[in-house]
N, C-alpha and C positions, 0 to 999 in steps of 0.2 A: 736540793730537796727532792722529794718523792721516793728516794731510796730503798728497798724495803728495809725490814728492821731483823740480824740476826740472832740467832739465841743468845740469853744475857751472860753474863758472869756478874757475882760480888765479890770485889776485890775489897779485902781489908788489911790491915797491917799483920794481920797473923797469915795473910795466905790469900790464893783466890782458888772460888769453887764454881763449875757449872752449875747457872742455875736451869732446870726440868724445864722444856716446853708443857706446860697445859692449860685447858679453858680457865682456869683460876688465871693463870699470869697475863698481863695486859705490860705490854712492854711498847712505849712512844716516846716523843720527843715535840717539845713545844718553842719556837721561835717565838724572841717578842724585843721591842725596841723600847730601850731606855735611853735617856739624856748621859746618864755617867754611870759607870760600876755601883753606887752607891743604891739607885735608883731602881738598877737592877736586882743586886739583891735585895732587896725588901720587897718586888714585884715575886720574886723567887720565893721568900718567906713567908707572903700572905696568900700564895697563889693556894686556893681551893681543892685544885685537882690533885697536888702533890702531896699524898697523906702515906706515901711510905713508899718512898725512893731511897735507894740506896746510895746515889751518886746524883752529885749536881755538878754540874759545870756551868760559870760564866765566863763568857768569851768577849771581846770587843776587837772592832776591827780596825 
């Protein structure tokens, strides 16, 4: 962690396109600990902050 964070892309099934650096886009990433994958997505789904993300990933180690 501390990474910085590089310019995005949106990848979708027709294609992927550079998205624009500008003060509009706000581009981060949030860690957070769940008990099971299940757990996680639903922390993922009600999460406040995520109101139009293109991409989610969950991972487990």
């Amino acid at each position: 962690m501390g990474y910085g964070l590089s310019q995005g892309k949106e990848i979708t099934k027709n294609g992927t396109i550079e998205l624009q650096m500008d003060l509009d886009a706000i581009t981060a990433y949030m860690v957070f600990n769940a008990n099971n994958i299940i757990e996680a997505e639903k922390i993922a789904q009600s999460c406040p902050m995520i109101t139009s993300v293109k991409i989610y990933e969950v991972r487990s180690d």
